[in-house]
N, C-alpha and C positions, 0 to 999 in steps of 0.2 A: 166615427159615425155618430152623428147626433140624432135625438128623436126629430121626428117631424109632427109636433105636437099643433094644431086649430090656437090662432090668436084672435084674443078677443077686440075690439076696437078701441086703438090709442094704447093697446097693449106694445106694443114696439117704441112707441113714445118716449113710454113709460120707463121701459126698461133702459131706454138711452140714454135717459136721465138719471135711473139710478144709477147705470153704473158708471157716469160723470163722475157723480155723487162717491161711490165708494175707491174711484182713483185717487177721488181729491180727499179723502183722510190718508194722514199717516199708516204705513203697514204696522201689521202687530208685530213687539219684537218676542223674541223668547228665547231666554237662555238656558242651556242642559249643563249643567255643573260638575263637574268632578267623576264625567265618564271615563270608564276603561274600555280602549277602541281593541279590537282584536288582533291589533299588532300590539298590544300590549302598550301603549300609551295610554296617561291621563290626560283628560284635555277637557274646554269647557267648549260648545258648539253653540254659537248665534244662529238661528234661525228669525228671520225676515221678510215676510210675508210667507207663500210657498215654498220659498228654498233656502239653502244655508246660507249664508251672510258671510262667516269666520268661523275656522274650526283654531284655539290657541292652546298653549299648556293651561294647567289647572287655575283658576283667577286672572287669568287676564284678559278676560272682555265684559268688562264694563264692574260696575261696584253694585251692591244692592241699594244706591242710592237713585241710580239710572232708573230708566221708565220700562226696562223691560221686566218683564216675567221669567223669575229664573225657578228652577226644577231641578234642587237636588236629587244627584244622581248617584251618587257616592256608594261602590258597594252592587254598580247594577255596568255591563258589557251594553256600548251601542253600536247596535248594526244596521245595516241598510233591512228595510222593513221585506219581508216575504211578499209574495205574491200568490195569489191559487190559482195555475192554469185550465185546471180540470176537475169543474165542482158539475154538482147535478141537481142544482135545488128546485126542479121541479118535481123532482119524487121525494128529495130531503124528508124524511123525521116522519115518514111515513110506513115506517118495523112497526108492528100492533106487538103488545106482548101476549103472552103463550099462552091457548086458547082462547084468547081474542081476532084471529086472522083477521075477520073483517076490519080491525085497525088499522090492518099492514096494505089497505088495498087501492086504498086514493089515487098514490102516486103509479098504479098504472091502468089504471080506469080509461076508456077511449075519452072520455068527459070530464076531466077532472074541474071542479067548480073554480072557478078563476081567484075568486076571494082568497079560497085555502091555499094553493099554490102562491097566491102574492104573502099570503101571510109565512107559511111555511120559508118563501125564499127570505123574506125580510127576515126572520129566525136565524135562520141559516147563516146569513152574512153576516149579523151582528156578530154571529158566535166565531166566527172565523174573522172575522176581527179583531175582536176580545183576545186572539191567539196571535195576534198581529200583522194578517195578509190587510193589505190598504186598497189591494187591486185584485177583483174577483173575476173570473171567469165561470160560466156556466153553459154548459150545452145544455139545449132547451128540445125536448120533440115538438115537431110540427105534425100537420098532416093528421090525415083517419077522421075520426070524428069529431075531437078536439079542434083540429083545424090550426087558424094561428090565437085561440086562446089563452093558451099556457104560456106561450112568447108575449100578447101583453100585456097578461099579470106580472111574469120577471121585471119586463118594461117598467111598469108601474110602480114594482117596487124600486127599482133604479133608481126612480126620479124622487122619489120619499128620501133614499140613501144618499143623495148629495148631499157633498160635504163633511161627511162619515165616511164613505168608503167606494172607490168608482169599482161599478159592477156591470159589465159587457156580457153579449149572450150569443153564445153559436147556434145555430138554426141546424135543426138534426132530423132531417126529415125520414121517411124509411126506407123506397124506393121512388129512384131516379131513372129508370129502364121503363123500355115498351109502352103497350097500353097503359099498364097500369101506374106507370112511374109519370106520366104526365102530368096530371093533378100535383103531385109531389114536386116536379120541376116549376110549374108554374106558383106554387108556394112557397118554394124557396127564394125566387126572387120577390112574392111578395113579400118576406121574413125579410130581408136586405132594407126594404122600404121602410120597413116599418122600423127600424133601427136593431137587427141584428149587425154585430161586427163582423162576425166569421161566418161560414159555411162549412157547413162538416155532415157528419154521417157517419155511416157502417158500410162500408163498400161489399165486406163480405158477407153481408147476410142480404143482398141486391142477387138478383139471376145474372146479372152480367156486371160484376165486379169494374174491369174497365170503364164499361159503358156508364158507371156512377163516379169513377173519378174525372172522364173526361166532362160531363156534367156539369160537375161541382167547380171543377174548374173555369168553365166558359163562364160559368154564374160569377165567377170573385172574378174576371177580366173585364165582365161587363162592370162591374161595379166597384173594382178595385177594393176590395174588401179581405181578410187572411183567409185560409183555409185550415179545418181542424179536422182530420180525419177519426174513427175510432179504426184499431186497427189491432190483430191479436197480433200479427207479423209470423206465424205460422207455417206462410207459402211461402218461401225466399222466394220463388220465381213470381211472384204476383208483388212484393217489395219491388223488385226489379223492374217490374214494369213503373210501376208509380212512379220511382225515384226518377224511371228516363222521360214520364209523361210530366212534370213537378220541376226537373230540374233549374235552378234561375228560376223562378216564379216570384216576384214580389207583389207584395210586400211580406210573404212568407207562410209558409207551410207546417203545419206539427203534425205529428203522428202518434198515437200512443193507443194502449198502454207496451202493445209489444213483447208481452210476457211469453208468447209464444218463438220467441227468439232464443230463450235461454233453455230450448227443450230441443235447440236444432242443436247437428254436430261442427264443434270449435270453428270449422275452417268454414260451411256453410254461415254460419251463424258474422263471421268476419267477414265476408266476402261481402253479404246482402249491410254490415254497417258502413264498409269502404262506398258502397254506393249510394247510402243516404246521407254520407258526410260529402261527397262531392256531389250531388244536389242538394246540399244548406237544406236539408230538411231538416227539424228538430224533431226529436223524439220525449213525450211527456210522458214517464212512468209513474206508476202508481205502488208505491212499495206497501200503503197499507190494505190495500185488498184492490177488486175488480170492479167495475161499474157494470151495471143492469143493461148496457148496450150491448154489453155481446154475450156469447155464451154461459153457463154459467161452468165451473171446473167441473173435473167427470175425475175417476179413479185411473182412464188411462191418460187424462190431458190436465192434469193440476196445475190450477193456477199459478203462476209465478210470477214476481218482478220480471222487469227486462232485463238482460245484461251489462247494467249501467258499465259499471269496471272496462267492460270489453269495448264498449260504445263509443267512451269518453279516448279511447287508448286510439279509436280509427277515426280520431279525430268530430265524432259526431254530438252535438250541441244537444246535453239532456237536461230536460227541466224536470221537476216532481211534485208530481199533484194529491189529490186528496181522494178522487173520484168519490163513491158510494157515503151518504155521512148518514146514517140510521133509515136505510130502507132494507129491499129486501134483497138488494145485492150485499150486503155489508151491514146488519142488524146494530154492530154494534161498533162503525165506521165514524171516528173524530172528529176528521176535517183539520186537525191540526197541523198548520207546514213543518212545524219543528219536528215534530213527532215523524214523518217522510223524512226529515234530513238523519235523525236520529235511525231510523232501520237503519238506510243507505249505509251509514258509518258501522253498525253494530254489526251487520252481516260482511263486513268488507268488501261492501261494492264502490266506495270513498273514503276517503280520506274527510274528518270532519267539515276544515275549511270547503272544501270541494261539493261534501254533500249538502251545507246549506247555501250555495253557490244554485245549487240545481232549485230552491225553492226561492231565490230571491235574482239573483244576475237572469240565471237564465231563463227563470221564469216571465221575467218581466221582458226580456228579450226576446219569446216565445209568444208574449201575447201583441209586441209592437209598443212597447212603453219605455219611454228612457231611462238609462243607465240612473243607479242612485248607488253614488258611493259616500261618506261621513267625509264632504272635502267642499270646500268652497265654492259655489255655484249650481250645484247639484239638486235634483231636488229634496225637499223636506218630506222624503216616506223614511220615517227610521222605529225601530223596536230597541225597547231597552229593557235586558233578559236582567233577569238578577244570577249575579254571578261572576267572575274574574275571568276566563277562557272560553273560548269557544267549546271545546268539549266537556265541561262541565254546566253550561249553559243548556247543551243539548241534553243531557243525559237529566238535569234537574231543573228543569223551564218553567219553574210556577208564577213567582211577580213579573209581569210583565205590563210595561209601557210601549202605547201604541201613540206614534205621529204622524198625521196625515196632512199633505197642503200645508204642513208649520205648524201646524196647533198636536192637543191630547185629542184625543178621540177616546181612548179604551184603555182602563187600568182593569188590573185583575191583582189581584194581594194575595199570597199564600203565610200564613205563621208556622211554622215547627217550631214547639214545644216538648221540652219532656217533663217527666212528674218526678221529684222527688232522684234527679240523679245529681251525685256529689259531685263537689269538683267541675261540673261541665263550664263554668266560668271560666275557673282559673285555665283550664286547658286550650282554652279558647277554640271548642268544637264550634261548627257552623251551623247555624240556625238560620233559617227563614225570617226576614224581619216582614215589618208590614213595610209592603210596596206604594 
């Protein structure tokens, strides 16, 4: 889904010339030097224009005499770059600190000013960047007062962030039923128009549940657009319905966060995943906290992840998101992917490989974007952790290189230092270098 942005006169011209113009120079080349891939290979990666060129062992593509740009990597693990399926920066970085409330109130204001929202999302992506996602997702509210203001400041900042980092936006209206979900329907396919990619919502917090997924549905057929539900997964028999109303739908369906699955009993809890994996639904968890879409936890209904482990095992396609990154669902919420793959692993809902599988394969396979794997022809989204293994990558993720389209985008450098300890030379303890 592209914007449908007003051209100015000779502006189409224009652009057909430039981009003549930018076919006919040579692509940039760039070389990643002396990676360690997570099968445990060193190897040195060409990248050529947006995609890899040649993945070879250590030195054998090309010399530092050739025209490409090479990025000693020596000492840093490349992996295929994360993705965020399930960001919220129109309320982002809007926690006030303690006894300031009024700080924490922006992001749910029926009006929130369009400026601060564009500015707060542009914040937001850079920082989740910076961590290495290349490809953002955000559900956006519509609707009430607001209207579709808050959808085209996201927009807007979108269109700033080309080339940095692609950023898509779900249209999350409140109610799709009755009188009053009218307005709400007729907004959501204006959101469509306006260049949201997905359609999503709260189904359960609608007076007729159904009646907002069969909605949201007709909306992404008219316009073949994904659908993004929010969803606690709470009522197996209202999963049930969904997954039969959903099933075959392309170009494809998520669900999340789904926490309420891991508070039903084992066999209900399997039953309701055997039937969102035979409807290709995916399921987007949130392991580091909840989003402000839905409830918030209570003493007898505690928040939880979903039951990724169980999930993955009935065969159902889980992605992991970020949700809440400093509002008032999540004060003190990151946004980092690695950090999601990192729970997933530490609480034993994964296996490492697998848990950062959820924030980067499946993710990106959850928002509609092609496979990127470290292999020839693929595209140029890669991260380069500092560090030798994937589980220690996870567990200590400070320097990190971020590549989008073939080029740097985002460095971040961590040092560890100690003062005055003997011997840490000779022993050859691990320190942080500069990234």
């Amino acid at each position: 889904m592209t914007d449908s942005e007003p051209q100015e006169p000779g502006k189409a011209g224009r652009d057909s010339r430039d981009a003549a113009r930018q076919s006919a120079r040579p692509a940039r080349s760039l070389v990643l030097c002396g990676a360690r891939l997570a099968d445990g290979r060193t190897v040195d990666v060409r990248l050529v224009g947006e995609r890899i060129e040649a993945v070879g062992t250590a030195g054998s593509l090309g010399t530092a005499q050739d025209s490409a740009t090479r990025i000693d990597l020596s000492g840093y693990l490349l992996l295929p770059a994360p993705a965020e399926p399930h960001a919220h920066y129109d309320t982002a970085l809007t926690a006030g600190p303690p006894g300031r409330p009024d700080l924490g109130r922006h992001g749910d204001s029926a009006d929130p000013a369009a400026d601060d929202v564009q500015r707060r999302t542009t914040e937001a992506a850079l920082l989740q960047l910076s961590q290495g996602a290349t490809a953002l997702r955000t559900h956006v509210h519509i609707g009430d007062v607001a209207g579709l203001r808050s959808l085209a400041a996201v927009l807007q900042a979108r269109r700033s962030l080309r080339g940095l980092v692609d950023l898509s936006a779900v249209a999350v209206p409140r109610l799709l039923t009755g009188a009053a979900g009218a307005e709400g329907l007729s907004m959501l396919r204006d959101a469509v128009k306006m260049g949201a990619a997905a359609v999503g919502g709260c189904p359960d917090l609608d007076p007729d549940p159904g009646g907002y997924v069969e909605a949201v549905l007709d909306v992404a057929a008219e316009h073949g657009c994904q659908v993004d539900l929010h969803t606690d997964g709470s009522d197996p028999a209202r999963l049930a319905r969904l997954a039969a109303a959903v099933g075959g739908l392309r170009p494809g369906v998520a669900i999340g966060p789904c926490g309420g699955l891991a508070r039903q009993p084992l066999q209900t809890a399997q039953r309701a995943a055997g039937q969102l994996a035979a409807a290709g639904v995916t399921v987007v968890c949130l392991p580091q906290g909840n989003c402000g879409v839905l409830e918030r936890s209570t003493p007898t209904a505690p928040s939880r992840t979903a039951p990724v482990r169980m999930l993955l095992a009935a065969g159902v396609a889980v992605a992991a998101g970020s949700g809440a990154l400093r509002d008032a669902a999540n004060q003190v919420g990151r946004g980092d992917p690695l950090e999601a793959a990192y729970l997933l692993a530490s609480h034993g809902e994964a296996r490492p490989y697998n848990a950062y599988e959820t924030i980067s394969t499946r993710a990106r396979a959850a928002m509609g974007l092609p496979e990127v794997r470290v292999e020839a022809g693929f595209p140029a989204e890669l991260l380069a952790v500092r560090g030798t293994e994937l589980a220690a990558a996870l567990s200590l993720a400070y320097s990190r290189i971020v590549v989008h389209r073939g080029r740097v985008v985002a460095r971040t450098s961590a040092v560890r230092e100690y003062c005055d300890l003997v011997g840490a030379r000779e022993l050859g303890l691990p320190r942080q270098s500069q990234g």
